[in-house]
N, C-alpha and C positions, 0 to 999 in steps of 0.2 A: 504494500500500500504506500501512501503520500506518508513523511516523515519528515519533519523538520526541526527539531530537537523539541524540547517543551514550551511552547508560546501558547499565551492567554489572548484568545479569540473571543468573540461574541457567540462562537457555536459551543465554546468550552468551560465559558465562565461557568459560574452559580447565582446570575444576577439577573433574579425575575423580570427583572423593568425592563432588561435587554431582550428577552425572550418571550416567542408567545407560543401553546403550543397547538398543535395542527394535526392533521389525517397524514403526513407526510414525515412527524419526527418536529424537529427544532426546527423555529424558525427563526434566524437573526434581523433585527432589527436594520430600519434603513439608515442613513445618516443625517443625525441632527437638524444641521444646517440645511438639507434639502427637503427632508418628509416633514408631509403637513399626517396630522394625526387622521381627521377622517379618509385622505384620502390610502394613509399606508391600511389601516381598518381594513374599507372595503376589497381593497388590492387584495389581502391575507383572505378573508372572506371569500373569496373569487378562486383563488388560486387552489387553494387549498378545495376546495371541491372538484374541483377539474384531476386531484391527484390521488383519489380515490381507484383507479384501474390501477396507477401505478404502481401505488401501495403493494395491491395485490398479487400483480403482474413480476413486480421486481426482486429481484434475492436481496437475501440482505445482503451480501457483500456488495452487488451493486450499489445499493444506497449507501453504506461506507465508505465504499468509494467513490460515489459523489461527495457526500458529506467532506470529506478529507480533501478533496480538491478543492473545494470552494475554501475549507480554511487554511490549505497551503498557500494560495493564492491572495485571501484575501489581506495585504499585507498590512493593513492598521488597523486590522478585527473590529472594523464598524458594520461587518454585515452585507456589505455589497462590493461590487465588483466592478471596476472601469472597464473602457474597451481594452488596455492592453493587460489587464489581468484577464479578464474572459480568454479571449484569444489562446493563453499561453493554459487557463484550464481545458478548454476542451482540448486542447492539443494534448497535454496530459492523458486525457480518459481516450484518448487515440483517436479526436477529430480534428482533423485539418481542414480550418474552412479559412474562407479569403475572407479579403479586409471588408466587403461588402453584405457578407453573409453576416458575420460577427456585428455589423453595424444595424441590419437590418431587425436578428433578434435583442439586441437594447434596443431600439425606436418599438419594437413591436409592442412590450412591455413600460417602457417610460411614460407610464401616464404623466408627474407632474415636468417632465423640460430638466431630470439629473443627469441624464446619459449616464444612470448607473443597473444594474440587473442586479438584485435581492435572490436571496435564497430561495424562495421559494418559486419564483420563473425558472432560475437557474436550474433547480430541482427538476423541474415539469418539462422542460426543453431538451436536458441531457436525458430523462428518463423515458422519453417519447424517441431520442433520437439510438436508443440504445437497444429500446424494442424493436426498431424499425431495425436495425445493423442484421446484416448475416452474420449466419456465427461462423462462416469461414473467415471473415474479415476480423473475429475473438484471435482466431488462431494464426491468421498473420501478423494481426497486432502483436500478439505474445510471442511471435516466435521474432520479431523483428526486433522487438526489446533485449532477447538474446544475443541473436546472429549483428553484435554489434562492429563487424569487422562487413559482413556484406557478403558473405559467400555464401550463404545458402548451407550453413553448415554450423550445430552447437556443437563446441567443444570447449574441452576441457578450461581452458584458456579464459573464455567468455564466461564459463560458468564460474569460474571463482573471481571477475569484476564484478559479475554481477552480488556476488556472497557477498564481496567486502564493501559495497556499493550502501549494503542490505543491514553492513554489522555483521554478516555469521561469517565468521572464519572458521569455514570448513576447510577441511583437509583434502590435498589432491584426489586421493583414496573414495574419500566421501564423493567426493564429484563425478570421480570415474563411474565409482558405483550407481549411481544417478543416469550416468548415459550409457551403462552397461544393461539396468532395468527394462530400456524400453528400446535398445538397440537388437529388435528382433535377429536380423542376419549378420551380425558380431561383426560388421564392417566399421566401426571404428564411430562415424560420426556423419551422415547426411540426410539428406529428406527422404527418402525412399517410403520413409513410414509414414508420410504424409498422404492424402485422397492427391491422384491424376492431378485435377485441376489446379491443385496447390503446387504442383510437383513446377507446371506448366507456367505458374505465376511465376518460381523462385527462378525457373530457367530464363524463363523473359526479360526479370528485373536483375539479374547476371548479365545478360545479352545487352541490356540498355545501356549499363557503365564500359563495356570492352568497347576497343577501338571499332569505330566503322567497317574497316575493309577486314576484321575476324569476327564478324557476327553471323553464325551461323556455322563455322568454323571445326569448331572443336565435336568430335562424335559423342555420345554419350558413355558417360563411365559407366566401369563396369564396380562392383560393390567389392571392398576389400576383400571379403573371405572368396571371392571368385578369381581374386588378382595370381596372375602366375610371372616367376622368375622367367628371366632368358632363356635359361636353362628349362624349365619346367614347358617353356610353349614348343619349346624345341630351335626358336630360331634368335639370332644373335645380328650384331653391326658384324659385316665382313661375311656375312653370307653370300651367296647368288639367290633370287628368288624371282620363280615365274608369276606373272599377274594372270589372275583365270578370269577375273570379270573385270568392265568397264571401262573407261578410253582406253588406259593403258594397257589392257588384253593383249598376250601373247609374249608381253615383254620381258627378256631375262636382265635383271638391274640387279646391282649390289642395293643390298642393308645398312641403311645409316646408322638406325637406334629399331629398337622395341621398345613399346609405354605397355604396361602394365597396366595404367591408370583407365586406360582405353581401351588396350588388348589391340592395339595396330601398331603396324611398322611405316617406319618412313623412309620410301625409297630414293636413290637418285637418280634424276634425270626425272622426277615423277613430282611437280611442284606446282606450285600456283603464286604468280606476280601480286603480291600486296603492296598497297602504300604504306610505309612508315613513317610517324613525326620522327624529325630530324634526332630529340632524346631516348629515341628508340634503337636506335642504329645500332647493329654491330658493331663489334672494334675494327678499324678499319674499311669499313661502307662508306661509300661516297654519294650515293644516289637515294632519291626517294622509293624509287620501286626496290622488294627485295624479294627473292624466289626462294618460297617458303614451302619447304616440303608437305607436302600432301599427306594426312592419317591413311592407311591403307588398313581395314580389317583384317586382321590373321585371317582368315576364313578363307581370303580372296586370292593369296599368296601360294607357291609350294617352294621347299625349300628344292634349290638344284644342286645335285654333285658332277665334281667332273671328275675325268676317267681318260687315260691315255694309253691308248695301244702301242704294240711295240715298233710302228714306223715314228708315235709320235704325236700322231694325230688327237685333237682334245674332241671330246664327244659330251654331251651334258644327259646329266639325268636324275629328270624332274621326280620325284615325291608323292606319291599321292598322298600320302600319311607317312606320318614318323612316330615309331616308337622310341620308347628311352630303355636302356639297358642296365648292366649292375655298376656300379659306382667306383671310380677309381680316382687318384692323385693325380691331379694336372698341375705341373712345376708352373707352368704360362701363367695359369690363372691361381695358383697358390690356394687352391679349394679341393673339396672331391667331388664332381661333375660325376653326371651319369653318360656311358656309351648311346650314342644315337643311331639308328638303325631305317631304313625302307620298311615299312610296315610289309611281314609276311615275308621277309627277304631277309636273308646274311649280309648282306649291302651294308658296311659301316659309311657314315656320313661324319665325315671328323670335322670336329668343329674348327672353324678358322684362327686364325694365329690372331690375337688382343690386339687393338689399339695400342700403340707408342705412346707413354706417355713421355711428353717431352719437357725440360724443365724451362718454368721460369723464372723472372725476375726475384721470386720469394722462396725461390726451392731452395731447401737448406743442401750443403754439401755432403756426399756418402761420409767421408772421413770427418765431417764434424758431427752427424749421425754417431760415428759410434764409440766417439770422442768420450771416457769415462767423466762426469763432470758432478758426481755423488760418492759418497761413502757409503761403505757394503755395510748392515745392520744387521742385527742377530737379534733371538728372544733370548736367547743366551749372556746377556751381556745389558745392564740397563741403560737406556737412552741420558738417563737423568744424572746427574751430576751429585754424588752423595752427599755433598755440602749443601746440598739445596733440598734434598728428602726433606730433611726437618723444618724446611721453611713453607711446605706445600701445605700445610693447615692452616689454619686460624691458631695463634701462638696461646690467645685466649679462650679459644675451646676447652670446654670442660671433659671432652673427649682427650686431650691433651694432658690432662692431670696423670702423675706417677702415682699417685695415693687418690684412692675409691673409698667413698664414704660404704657403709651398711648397705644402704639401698640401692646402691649402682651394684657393689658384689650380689645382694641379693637375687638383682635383676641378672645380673651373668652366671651364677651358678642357679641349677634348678634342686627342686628342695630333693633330698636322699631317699629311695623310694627302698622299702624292706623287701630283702630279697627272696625269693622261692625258694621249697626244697629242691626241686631241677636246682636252678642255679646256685645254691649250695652245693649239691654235689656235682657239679662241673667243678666250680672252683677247687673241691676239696682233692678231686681227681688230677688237677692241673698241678697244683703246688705237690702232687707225691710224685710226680714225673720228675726225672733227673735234668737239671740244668743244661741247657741246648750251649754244646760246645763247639766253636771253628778253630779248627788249625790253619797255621799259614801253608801256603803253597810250599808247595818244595823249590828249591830254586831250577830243577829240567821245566818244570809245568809252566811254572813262568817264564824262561824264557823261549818256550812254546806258545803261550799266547802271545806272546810282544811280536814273535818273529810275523804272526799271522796278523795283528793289527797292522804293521808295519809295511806288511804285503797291500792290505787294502787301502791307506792312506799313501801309499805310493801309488796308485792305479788312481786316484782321485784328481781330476786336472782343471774343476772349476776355483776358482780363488774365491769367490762367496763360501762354497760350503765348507775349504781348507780353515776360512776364516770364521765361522762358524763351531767347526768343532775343535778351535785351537780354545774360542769363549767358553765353549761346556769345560773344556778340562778344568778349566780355572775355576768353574762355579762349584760350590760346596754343596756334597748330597751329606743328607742327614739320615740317610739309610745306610749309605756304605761307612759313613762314619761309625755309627751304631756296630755294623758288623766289625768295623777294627776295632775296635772298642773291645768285642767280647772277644775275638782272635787274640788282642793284649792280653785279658783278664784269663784265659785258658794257656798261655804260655805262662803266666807268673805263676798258676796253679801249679801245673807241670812241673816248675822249676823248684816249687817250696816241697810239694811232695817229693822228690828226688833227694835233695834235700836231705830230708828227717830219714828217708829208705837209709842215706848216709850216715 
């Protein structure tokens, strides 16, 4: 709805004298200075009978949002409205009328000579003109309040201007979810879901804003979840492909590009002469005319192979259909592409050799590519500087204190729960078992594992990983200490018994 932080209106106050009430809700008062009292009476008396369908006829949110318009508008909450606040309300509630229409309803209603419109005309005017509205033109309206960029298209983008527009700062997530609800064929984001004629209005008022000489131009998209790779249509830039329908019937021309977006290719030598404004120009075009490849439908195209015998000879051969085969590594394209095949036939069709890409102005150089210009990091090893550990709290935190009152201890240890006869006798089972003893290695055994760590950290030739687990060795385990721990404690045992044997 209409929002304009908290302002005190004549529609909002609490001040009888300002308000009279009627079959239609609140009626705000005219302005001082211009209402004579019988005449504002009769007006109100008048109007308000005439708004008895309305009443009934209207939702309430509609009258809301009347109501809310006229007090957005009206901006010194005396109740009525000049010609340039009218104007800019019905534009609000999604009527565009000219300066003549807007003038015509104030004279129709200005009985005494204010050239102002009161609520309650206002009321009766918008709510006659709102019965009257098709409700396809609800649904343009509403969708045009979104699609604030112009393409015929809500997304994502629009929908959180519109949140933050509104106060709700939803989450991208939330948004998606919103146009994942009602995105029947999970194509991302367009009208599709809209009745034909709507379909027909969004195209038209697209077509109004493109240039002249590309109206009419572009074929119809195809919906995201129908969109297929280069790969997946079977044909690519650097093909041969024959035309089977239309002027250019029977022609073999190379493949500029494939659109997905369209599901057609663009051939060369297959174009059409448009005019371009001069800020349109390619880089390097000199002329207003420029010959603008032609959309061709897959449909219409076969792909060609050629073939040479052994004098030499090149022989072509067209396609009726292509299948695609098991999938392998192509070094060119740096992906795994699928085998492409003649339908019904062992006939491979190899794809053609990529595009060159060739560098410019802003290409960075191979050797400054792979120029080290970072340090190799570890989880091994802490980023943080241990003079500074101590400084990452709050110095005043009571989480910082070396001494716990009662009730912090209380809170960290839980109260002693009495144990079961089970776990009595586990425990009692535990302590009659004999003390878990390690000897140290002998010195063959170890220097049989070093010889074999030794082997595998020589076979390791990345310097990250060398650098890596040169940090682990350095870091303290508190389990292998434990174990030398009890290895010590079983050699001084060893040694005292020996000892007293003595």
């Amino acid at each position: 709805m209409f929002n304009r932080g908290e302002r005190i209106s004549s529609l909002g106050g609490n001040n009888g004298n300002n308000l009279s009430s009627g079959n239609n809700g609140i009626t705000p008062s005219k302005r001082n200075v211009y209402a004579a009292p019988s005449n504002a009476g009769g007006s109100s008396t008048s109007n308000n009978s005439n708004n008895v369908n309305l009443k009934s006829d209207l939702a309430e949110e509609q009258k809301l949002e009347i109501r809310e318009a006229f007090q957005l508008f009206d901006m010194n909450g005396d109740g009525s409205l000049d010609y340039h606040e009218t104007k800019v309300a019905f534009r609000a509630l999604g009527f565009e009328l000219t300066k003549r229409e807007v003038l015509d309803i104030i004279h129709e209603y200005d009985t005494d000579d204010t050239n102002l419109l009161t609520y309650d005309n206002f009321y009766k005017t918008v709510g006659e003109m709102i019965l009257k509205r098709d409700p396809l033109d609800e649904i343009r309206r509403a969708f045009k309040l979104f699609d604030v960029d112009g393409t015929g298209k809500i997304s994502v983008r629009n929908l959180r201007k519109i949140s933050r527009d509104l106060g709700e700062n939803l989450s991208d997530e939330e948004l998606q979810a919103m146009i994942d609800e009602f995105d029947l064929d999970e194509d991302g984001e367009n009208i599709d879901k809209l009745p034909k004629n709507l379909q027909k209005h969004f195209l038209k008022s697209q077509d109004a804003t493109a240039l002249p000489t590309f109206k009419g131009f572009f074929p119809d998209k195809v919906p995201k979840s129908q969109q297929k790779t280069r790969f997946e249509a079977g044909i690519m830039e650097g093909d041969l492909a024959f035309v089977t329908e239309g002027p250019h019937k029977g022609k073999i021309v190379e493949v500029l590009t494939y659109t997905p977006e369209f599901d057609s290719v663009s051939l060369s030598n297959v174009s059409t002469k448009k005019l371009m404004p001069k800020p349109f120009w390619p880089e390097g075009h000199t002329s207003h005319v420029f010959d603008f490849p032609d959309y061709v439908p897959r449909s219409k195209v076969r792909v060609v192979g050629k073939e040479k015998d052994d004098s030499g000879k090149v022989s072509y051969v067209v396609a009726e259909n292509v299948t695609l085969g098991e999938l392998y590594y192509d070094e060119r394209f740096k992906e795994w592409i699928p085998r492409r095949y003649i339908k019904n036939h062992d006939y491979e069709l190899p794809w053609p050799e990529p595009s060159k890409i060739e560098d410019g102005e802003l290409s960075t150089p191979p050797a400054t590519v792979i120029e080290k210009t970072f340090a190799f990091d570890t989880i091994g090893k802490s980023t943080i500087p241990k003079k500074l550990v101590n400084q990452l709290r709050n110095p005043y935190s009571k989480f910082k204190r070396r001494a716990l009152d009662g009730l912090q201890v209380a809170k960290l240890n839980g109260p002693v729960m009495p144990l079961t006869v089970e776990q009595k006798i586990w425990l009692a089972k535990q302590a009659s078992k004999p003390e878990k003893k390690l000897y140290p290695l002998s010195e063959e055994i170890q220097d049989f594992i070093g010889s074999k760590m030794a082997q595998h950290l020589n076979k390791i030739e990345s310097p990250e990983l060398r650098m890596h687990l040169e940090a682990l060795s350095n870091k303290k385990c508190r389990d292998f200490e434990k174990t030398l721990q009890i290895i010590q404690r079983t050699a001084e045992e060893e040694s005292s018994k020996n000892e007293n044997q003595n």
